[in-house]
Structure formats: structure tokens, C-alpha cells
N, C-alpha and C positions, 0 to 999 in steps of 0.2 A: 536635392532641389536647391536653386540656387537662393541666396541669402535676402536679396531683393523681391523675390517671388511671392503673391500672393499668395494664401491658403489656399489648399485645395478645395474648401469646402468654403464659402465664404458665408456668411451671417444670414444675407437674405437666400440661400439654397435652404433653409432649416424647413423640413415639411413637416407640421403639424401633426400629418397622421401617423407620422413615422418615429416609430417608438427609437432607435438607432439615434436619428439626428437630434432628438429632446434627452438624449445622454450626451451626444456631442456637445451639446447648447451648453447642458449641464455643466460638464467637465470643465469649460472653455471661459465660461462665465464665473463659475463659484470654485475659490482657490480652497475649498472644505473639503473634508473627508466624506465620503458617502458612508455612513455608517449603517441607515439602515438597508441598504444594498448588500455593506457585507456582510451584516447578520443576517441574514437570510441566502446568505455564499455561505456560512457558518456552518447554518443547520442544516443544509442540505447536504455538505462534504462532512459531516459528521454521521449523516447518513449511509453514504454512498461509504463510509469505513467500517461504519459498524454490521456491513453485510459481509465481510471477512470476518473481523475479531470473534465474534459472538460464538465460531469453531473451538475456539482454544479450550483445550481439556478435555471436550466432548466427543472427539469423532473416535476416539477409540475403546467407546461403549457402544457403537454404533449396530455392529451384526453381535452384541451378546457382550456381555460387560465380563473380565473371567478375570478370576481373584484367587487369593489360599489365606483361609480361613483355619484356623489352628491347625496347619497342617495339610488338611485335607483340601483337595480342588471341588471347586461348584464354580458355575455357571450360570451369570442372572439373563435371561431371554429375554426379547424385547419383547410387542404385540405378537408378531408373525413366530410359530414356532421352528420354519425350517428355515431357519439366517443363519445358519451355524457354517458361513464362509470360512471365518477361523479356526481349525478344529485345536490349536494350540496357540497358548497367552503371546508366545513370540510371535505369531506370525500377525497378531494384531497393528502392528505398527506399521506391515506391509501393506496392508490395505486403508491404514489411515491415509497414509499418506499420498495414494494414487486419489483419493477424496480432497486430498490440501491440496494437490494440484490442479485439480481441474478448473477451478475457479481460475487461477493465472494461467492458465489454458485458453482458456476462453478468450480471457482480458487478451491474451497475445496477438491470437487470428482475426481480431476486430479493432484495438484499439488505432488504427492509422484509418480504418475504414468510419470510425466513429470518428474522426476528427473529421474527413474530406465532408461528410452526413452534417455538421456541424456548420462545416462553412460556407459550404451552398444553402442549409435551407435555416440555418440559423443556429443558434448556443440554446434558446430555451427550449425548442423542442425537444433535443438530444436529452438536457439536464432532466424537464420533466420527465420523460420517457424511461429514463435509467433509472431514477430516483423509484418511479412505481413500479419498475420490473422486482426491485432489492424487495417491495413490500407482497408482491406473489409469488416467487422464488423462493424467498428467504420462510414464506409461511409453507411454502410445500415441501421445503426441507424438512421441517421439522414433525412434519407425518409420512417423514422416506419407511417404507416398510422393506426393505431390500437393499444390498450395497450398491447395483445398478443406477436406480431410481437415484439415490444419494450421487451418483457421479455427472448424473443426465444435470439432475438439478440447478449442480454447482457450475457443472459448463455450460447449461442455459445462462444462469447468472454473469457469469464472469464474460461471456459474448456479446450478450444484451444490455450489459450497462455501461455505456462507455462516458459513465460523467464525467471521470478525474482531468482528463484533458481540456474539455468544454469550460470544465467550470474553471480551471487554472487560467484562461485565456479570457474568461469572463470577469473574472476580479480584478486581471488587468487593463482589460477595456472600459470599466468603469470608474477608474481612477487618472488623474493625471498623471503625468511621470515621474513626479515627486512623490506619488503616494502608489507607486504599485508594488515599492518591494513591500510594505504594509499586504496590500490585496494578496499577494502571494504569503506574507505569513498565517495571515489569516487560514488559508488552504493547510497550511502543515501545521498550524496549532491545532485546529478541529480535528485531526488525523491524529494528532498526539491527543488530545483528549480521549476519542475512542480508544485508546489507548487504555486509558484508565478506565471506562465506563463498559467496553467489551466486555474484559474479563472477569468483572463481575456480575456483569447482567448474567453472561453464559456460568460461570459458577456456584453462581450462589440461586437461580432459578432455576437451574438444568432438577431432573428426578424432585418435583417437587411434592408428588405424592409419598414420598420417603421421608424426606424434609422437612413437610410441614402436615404432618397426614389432619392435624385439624382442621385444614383447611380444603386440603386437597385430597379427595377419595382417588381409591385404588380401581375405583371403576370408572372415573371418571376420565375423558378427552387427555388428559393431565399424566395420568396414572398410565393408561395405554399407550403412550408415547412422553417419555422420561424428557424430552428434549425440544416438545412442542412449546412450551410457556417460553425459553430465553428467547427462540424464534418467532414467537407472536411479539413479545413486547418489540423487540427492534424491527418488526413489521408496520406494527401499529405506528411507530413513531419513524419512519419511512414513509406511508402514509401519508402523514399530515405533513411532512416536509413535503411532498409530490404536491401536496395542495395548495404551500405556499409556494412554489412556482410559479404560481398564476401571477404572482405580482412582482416576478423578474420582469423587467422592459428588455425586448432583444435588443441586442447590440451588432446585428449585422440590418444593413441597407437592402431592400428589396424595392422600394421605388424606382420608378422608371427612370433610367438613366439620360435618355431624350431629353425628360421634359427638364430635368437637372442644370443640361448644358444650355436650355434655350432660356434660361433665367440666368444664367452666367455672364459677366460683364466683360467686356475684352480680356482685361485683365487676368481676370483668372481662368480665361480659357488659354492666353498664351503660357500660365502658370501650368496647367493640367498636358498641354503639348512637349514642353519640357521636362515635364515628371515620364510622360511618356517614351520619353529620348533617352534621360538616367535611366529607368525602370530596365528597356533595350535593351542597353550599354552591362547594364549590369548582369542583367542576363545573359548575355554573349560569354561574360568574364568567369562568371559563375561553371557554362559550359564548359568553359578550357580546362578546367579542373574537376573530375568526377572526383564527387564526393565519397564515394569508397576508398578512391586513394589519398583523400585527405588523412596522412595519418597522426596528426592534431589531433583531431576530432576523433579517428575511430581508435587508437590508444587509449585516450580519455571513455569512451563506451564500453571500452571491452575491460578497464581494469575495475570499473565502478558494475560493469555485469557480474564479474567476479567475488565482489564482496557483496552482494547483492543475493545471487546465488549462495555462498557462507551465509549470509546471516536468515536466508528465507528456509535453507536446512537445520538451522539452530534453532531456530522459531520452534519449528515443526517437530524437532527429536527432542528441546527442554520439556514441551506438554505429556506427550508419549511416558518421555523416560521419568518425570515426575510421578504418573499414575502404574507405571510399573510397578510390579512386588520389589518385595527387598530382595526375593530370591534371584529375580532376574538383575540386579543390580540395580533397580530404581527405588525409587522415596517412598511409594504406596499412599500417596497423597490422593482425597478425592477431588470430586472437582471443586468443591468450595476451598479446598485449602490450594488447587493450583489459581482460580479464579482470585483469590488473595493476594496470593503472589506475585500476579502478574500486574491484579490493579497498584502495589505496591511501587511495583517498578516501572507502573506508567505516570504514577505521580513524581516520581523521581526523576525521572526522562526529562517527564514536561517543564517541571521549576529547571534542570540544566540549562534545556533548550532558549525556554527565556530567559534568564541570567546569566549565564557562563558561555555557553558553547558558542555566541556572537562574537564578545569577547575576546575567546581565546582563538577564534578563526582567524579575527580579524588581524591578530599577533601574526599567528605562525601560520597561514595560510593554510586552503583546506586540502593541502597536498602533504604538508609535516601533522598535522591532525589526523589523518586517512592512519599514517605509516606509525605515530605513536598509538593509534589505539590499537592496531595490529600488532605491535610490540606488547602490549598489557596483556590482549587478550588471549594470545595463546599460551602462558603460566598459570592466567584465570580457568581455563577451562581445561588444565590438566589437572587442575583439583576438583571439579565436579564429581568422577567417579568415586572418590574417597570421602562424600560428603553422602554418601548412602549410609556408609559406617555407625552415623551419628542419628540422633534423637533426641525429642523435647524442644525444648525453648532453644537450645545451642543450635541445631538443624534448623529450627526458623527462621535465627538469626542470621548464619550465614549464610543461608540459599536465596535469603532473601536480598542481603546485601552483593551478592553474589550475582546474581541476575540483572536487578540497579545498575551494578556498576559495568556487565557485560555489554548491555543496551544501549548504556550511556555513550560506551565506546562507541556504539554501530549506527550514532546518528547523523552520519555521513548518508545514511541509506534515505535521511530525508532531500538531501539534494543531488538534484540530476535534471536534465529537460528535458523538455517536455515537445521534443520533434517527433516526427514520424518514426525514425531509425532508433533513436534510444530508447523509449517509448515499450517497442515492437522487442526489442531485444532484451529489456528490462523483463518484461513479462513473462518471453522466455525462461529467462533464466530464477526468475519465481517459479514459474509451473515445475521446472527441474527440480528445484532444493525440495519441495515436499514431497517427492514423491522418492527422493534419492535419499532424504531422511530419512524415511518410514523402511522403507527397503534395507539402510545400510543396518537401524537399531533393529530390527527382525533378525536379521542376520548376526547381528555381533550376541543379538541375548539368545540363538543356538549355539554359540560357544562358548559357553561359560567353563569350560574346563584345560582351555589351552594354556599354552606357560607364556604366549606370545601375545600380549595385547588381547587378556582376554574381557569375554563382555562387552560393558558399554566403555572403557578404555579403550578398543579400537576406535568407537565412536566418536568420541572428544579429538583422537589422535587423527581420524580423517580431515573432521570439523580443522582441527589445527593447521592442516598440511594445505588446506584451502586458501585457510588468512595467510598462509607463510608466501602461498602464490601469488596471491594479490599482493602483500609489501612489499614481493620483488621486484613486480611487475611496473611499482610507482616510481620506480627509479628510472634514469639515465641511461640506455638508451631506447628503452621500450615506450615513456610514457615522455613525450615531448611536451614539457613545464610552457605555458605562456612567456617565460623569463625568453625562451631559446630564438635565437634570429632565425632558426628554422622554420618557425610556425607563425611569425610576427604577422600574416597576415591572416592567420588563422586561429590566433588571439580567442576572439570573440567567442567563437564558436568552441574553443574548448574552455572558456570561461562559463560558457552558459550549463556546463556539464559539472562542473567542480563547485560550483559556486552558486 
């Protein structure tokens, strides 16, 4: 728009009933943070995160909890007596993880559809809408009497709730341009919060008739479904975030566009003819280059699906392989002590994320960050297997700093954008990793007697060959850097991927 141009919207277009232009007003008028706007962007993306975390530890109790108890195998069943899909402790993991998937399953075949849903008929409806789906979903999980029911569930959920995108677009629409990298941290700190609040809710609530039997009888709702209560609490508190939706103001325009232009003074109608002519112009320029061949851009998608993929299969095989026996090569942790664990390492994350990790991006860019923590992390996690060996306070020490510091590394996985294309591919390549983890640790704990990477050592050694893929891939000539006069006009657009 040229520099002399009036606003597109000018002062006296502001309509009263129009909750969109009393954010315009807002924005336009008051050089202040909107904070209670994005506390209530807070709790509701703390919501919409804790309808994933709340999994962790859990699903591989799901058709029959199966253990060795001095020696001897038994099998704890859940309500339904014939769930007995696993008839052995390895093959557990194979079907966990076709369960971790379905959720980013779901999220994949909807979320571009949930954005288009979003900006035709507006940001809050989608938000409420997903918000309450996380608190009906999330509560019929957790009385799945079947593995089926448990997959239906999770890819109902992950289809149906398409907030992350809405509300990313919504934190910045309510901010000026000085304050939306704020709005958008807001979005990733809530997500790192549940981080820490997931894995406890789900660990230390999971089997609470076990737990706390004074509290909770063996007949009770509780007692016949081990894994109802961490699913009711982040229901209930789904919920009431659903309800404070009502007092988002939308931030798209639905007023009539007529009556708009016949309040408009010359001026800014020869201002909105012009905007009309660039908008054209740019679209023509746009054409000439399909965006699949921009390989800027799609470099930049495919090397961050990659570590994306690695770290949503790492997710998935740490919970697994934690509540493994010792014999299969795992830790034999239950879920309170993996629910421990992981709130450890989301506290850890989070004080990074805000202190450090800004910092040190801002040094070495988040292309030399990506490639050193892929350097760290494949030595870190050729020592996992050998940390079954150990016990006591020494095993909690290290597994737990161990984890910390693997996560720490993989906080790249909080930035990406938020278009239709990476979005879509992102999701993808989540649904893969859980379900490619649960598959590969089934398989690697029926070989426990090879001379060749046996066990969960194949495990780690896949996990590794992934990150090795990804470091390579962030190099010259595969990942075209914003520095390159190759890409100089396509800068932006792989900035918004990296950064």
C-alpha cells in the first residue's frame, strides 16, 4: 500500500456491533498489552495441550497391564475381561503406539480444513468448539473398554479439535505488531506448561483405586477404569476453559461490506482501489512461482518434519520403554514414577525456554542450534540402554537429567508455521513417529538375544540414524539458509519456518 494511503479501515467505519472492529479500535488506540485477552489465549491452549499429554505412561496399560513379578508372569485386566489384544509384554508397545498416533492422525486430515472453517466463519467458534470436543473425547477415553473404541476416540479428537492454528492467529490478531511475538509466546509457554502439568496429572491420578484405596474403592467408577480420573480432571478443566470462550471477542469481520464502503470518504476508497491493484499484482507474482517448487520453503518443511518425526517417536518409545521390565530392557517404572519424570523435564524445558534458549538463538541462529543439538543428542541416547543396568537414587538421577537435557535439545520442535503446508505435514509426520515407535520397541524387545544391536539398543540406534538424517539435511546443499542469494526472495517464508 502506498505510504501516503489512507487506512484501510478508517475510524468512522468502526461498527459498534462488530466485536472484530472494537479490537481494531482497541489495538489502534491503546499502545498496551492486552493481557486479559491473552490469559484466557493461555488457558484455553493449555487446554487444547493437555488433551495429548495426559497419554504419557498410560496407554500401554490400556488392553491389560502385563508385568514379572518375582519371576513369574501375571497379567492385571482391565473392566472387560476379553482385551487380551497383547497376548505378550512386547507386543504391547505395538499397539500403544498405533493409539499415540491416531490423535496426530486426525490433527493431519483437518487441520488446513480447520483453518479455511476458521476464517470464513470466524476464530471463536472453531476455538470454542475444539476446546469442548478435548472435554467429551478426552472423557470417553478414559472409559475405552476396547483397543478399537481407544483408536476411534483419539482420531475423533485429534479431527475435531482444530484450535492450535485459530488460536496462534488469534493471539496475533489481538495484539499490535509490537506485541505479537509476546501473543505467540504466550501459545508455546502454555504448551510447555502442560508439559509439566500432563505428566503428572496422568501419573500420579492414573489407577487410583490402587493408589489411594482410602479414598477410592475397587468398585467404584475409579477402580473399574484405572485411567478414568487423570481423564476426567483434564475434562473438567477443558470444560470450563470451553466456557470461558464466551468472552473471546471475534476477530474476523462479518458486517456488510456495502454498507462499509458507503461510509467511506474518497479518500479511503481510492486507498482500498489501490490495496486492490497490489493485492492483483501480487497475486499474479505469487502464480509464477508454485509454491511446491519453492525450495526455500519446502527444504525448510521437510528438514523440521524430520526432527519432528525423531522427536514424536522418542516421546512415544521413552514412556513405553520406561514402564518395560528390566527383562525386556526397560526401567519397570510405574506410571507415577514415569509421570515424575517427565514433570521434571517439563520444568526444566520451560525455565530453558524462558531464559536461555532466546538467547542462545539469537547468537547462533536457529539453523547452528537445530545441528548442535543433533550433535549432543545422538552420544545422549546411545547411553539410554545401559541406564536399565542401574538402580536407586543413581537411576533417578541420571534418567532424569538425561531426559531434561534430551528435550532441552528438541526445543526447536516448538517453532515452525503455522500455514496450511507445514501445518499438514507437521501432523503427518507426528501420527508416523507413534506409531513407528511403538512398532520398532515391540520388535527390538523380541530380540533380546541377538549379538547385533540387540533389544532396545537397536531402538536408540534407529532413533539416532533419524537425528543423523535431519543434521545432514541442515546443511548446504539441501537446506537453502535465508543468508543464500538463492532464496533472497524467499527469505520470509523460510524465516517463518525456522524461527
Amino acid at each position: 500500500m502506498p505510504e501516503n494511503a489512507a487506512p484501510l479501515i478508517q475510524k468512522q467505519d468502526y461498527h459498534e456491533s462488530c466485536a472484530a472492529c472494537k479490537i481494531e479500535h482497541m489495538r489502534d488506540s491503546d499502545e498496551g498489552i492486552p493481557f486479559k485477552l491473552l490469559i484466557l489465549v493461555w488457558l484455553i491452549t493449555l487446554a487444547a495441550g493437555l488433551s495429548r499429554i495426559e497419554l504419557t505412561g498410560l496407554i500401554a496399560v490400556l488392553d491389560g497391564e502385563i508385568g514379572w513379578c518375582n519371576g513369574e508372569h501375571y497379567t492385571y485386566v482391565l473392566q472387560i475381561r476379553d482385551l487380551h489384544i497383547s497376548e505378550k509384554e512386547e507386543d504391547i508397545s505395538y499397539y500403544a503406539g498405533y493409539v499415540g498416533s491416531s490423535f496426530m492422525l486426525g490433527r493431519a486430515l483437518t487441520s488446513f480444513l480447520w483453518g479455511l472453517i476458521a476464517d470464513k466463519y470466524g476464530r471463536k467458534p472453531v476455538i470454542m468448539f475444539g476446546t469442548f470436543i478435548v472435554a467429551i473425547f478426552n472423557t470417553i477415553f478414559g472409559v475405552s473398554v476396547n483397543f478399537w473404541m481407544a483408536i476411534i476416540t483419539r482420531f475423533l479428537l485429534g479431527s475435531l479439535c482444530g484450535t492450535l492454528g485459530p488460536l496462534r492467529a488469534y493471539a496475533s490478531e489481538i495484539c499490535r505488531k509490537e506485541h505479537q511475538a509476546l501473543g505467540m509466546s504466550v501459545i508455546s509457554t502454555s504448551w510447555g506448561i502442560g508439559l509439566v502439568i500432563g505428566p503428572a496429572v496422568g501419573g500420579f491420578l492414573a489407577q487410583p483405586a490402587e493408589k489411594y484405596p482410602q479414598i477410592f474403592s475397587e468398585k467404584s467408577i475409579f477402580g473399574r477404569f484405572p485411567y478414568f480420573l487423570p481423564c476426567l480432571v483434564i475434562s473438567a478443566f477443558a470444560l470450563v476453559a470451553s466456557s470461558l470462550c464466551l468472552w473471546l471477542p471475534e476477530t474476523i469481520h462479518f458486517h456488510n461490506k456495502e454498507n462499509i464502503a458507503q461510509t467511506r470518504e474518497g479518500n479511503a476508497y481510492e486507498s482500498i482501489e489501490s490495496y486492490k491493484v497490489e493485492v492483483s499484482e501480487l497475486k499474479r507474482t505469487v502464480s509464477q512461482k508454485s509454491l511446491l517448487r519453492n525450495w526455500p520453503l519446502m527444504s525448510a518443511i521437510i528438514v523440521y518434519c524430520v526432527f519432528q518425526l525423531h522427536d514424536m517417536a522418542y516421546s512415544e518409545i521413552f514412556s513405553l520403554w520406561a514402564v518395560s521390565s528390566r527383562r525386556l530392557g526397560g526401567l519397570h517404572f510405574d506410571s507415577a514414577d514415569v509421570g515424575a519424570v517427565l514433570s521434571i523435564t517439563g520444568v526444566g524445558m520451560l525455565i530453558f525456554q524462558l531464559s536461555v534458549y532466546t538467547w542462545i538463538e539469537r547468537i547462533l541462529g536457529p539453523v547452528m542450534v537445530s545441528r548442535i543439538g543433533s550433535v549432543i543428542s545422538i552420544p545422549l541416547l546411545t547411553t539410554y540402554p545401559f541406564l536399565a543396568n542401574l538402580s536407586g537414587l543413581i537411576l533417578l538421577l541420571l534418567i532424569n537429567f538425561a531426559s531434561m537435557f534430551k528435550n532441552v535439545l528438541a526445543t526447536k520442535e516448538q517453532r515452525g508455521a503455522a500455514n496450511g503446508i507445514s501445518m499438514t505435514a507437521m501432523s503427518l509426520c507426528k501420527s508416523i513417529g507413534p506409531a513407528a515407535g511403538g512398532s520398532l520397541l515391540s520388535y527390538a524387545q523380541g530380540r533380546l538375544d541377538t549379538d547385533f544391536l540387540p533389544g532396545v539398543h537397536l531402538v536408540f540406534f534407529v532413533l539416532n540414524v533419524v537425528e543423523f538424517v535431519g543434521f545432514v539435511m541442515t546443511f548446504h546443499p539441501f537446506l537453502v539458509v535465508p543468508d543464500d542469494d538463492v532464496c533472497s526472495s524467499s527469505a520470509g517464508d523460510q524465516e517463518s519456518l525456522l524461527s
